[in-house]
C-alpha angles and dihedrals in degrees: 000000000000095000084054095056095040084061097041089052088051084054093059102034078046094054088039091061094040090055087040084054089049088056101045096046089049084049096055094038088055103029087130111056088039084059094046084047097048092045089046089052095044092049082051095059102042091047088054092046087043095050089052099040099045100024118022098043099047090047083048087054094042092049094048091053089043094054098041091084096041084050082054096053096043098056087051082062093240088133092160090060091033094061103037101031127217120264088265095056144018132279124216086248079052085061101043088063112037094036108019088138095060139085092253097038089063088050094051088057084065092049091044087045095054092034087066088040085058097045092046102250093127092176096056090042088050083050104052095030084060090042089062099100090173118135094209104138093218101047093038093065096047093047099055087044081053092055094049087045086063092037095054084040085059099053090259103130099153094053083042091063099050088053094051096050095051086051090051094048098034097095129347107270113162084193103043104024099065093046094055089043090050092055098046086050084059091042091051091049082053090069095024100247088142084165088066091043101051097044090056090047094048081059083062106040081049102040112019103033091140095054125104080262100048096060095059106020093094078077088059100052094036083059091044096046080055099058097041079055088058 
């Protein structure tokens, strides 16, 4: 049974040097292109880390420093000068331009967006607003409510109502969620989709029965089941 062993042991060891001699002999056949193919890898790399490092971090601190004022501004509610500058410092439209690939370049497409909705340019506001491509679960939601808010200014209820659903449903707010539902329920009842509206209550009514909305929203389903009833 040993002997067996001990010649089942020389097979393997046998087969594991025949496939190290295959790979040494490929290797060697093709030592060129797999070092073309390394050096081209490696360049890669370096070239990626050397583009962040060197290019993408410096525009996102410059970005960062070129929005601060126009933020400023903007809390302070001066959205005209907010938005266009003013010929010291730099406007939201200022960072669009000079840093739209950046972090702070996409926020300021929101600031831009809700600077125009309060200036009335509800176009402009619909076209920034829908410009913001950010995943931060606080702004995404506003600006998608921002963007309902010109839609319904412009006589748009039923577009209205689809924003203000996604900004209820884009992340799990209690304090947020409910509001934004609450809107698009109104917004529904505007073009009489009470199927909509009710759907988007009855979200409400399930998952935020302690908000502000939820304490007053059976009202609201009570009156669309009523007029689904008609």
């Amino acid at each position: 049974m040993a002997k067996e062993n001990v010649q089942k042991d020389e097979e393997r060891l046998e087969q594991i040097e025949t496939t190290l001699g295959k790979t040494e002999m490929f290797i060697e056949n093709h030592r060129k292109p797999i070092i073309i193919v390394v050096a081209i890898l490696i360049v890669a790399i370096l070239a990626i880390f050397g583009v962040k490092k060197f290019i993408m971090e410096p525009r996102e601190t410059e970005a960062a420093n070129a929005i601060f004022h126009a933020e400023q501004l903007f809390e302070k509610d001066d959205y005209a000068t907010a938005l266009n500058g003013d010929g010291n410092i730099d406007g939201f439209l200022s960072v669009i331009n000079e840093y739209g690939g950046t972090k702070s370049g996409n926020l300021a497409r929101y600031y831009a967006g809700v600077c125009y909705l309060n200036l009335g340019d509800f176009n402009n506001a619909i076209k920034y607003l829908g410009e913001y491509k950010g995943k931060d679960l606080f702004v995404k939601p506003l600006a998608m409510a921002a963007m309902g808010d010109a839609y319904m200014e412009l006589g748009n209820a039923g577009e209205a109502a689809k924003c203000y659903e996604r900004a209820g449903k884009d992340t799990d707010n209690v304090l947020t969620s409910p509001m934004f539902l609450m809107k698009a329920g109104y917004a529904y009842e505007m073009v009489e989709n009470y199927k909509k509206a009710l759907e988007v209550y009855n979200i409400i009514k399930n998952d935020y029965p302690t908000s502000n909305e939820g304490f007053y929203v059976l009202k609201n389903i009570a009156y669309v089941e009523a007029k689904m009833a008609e």
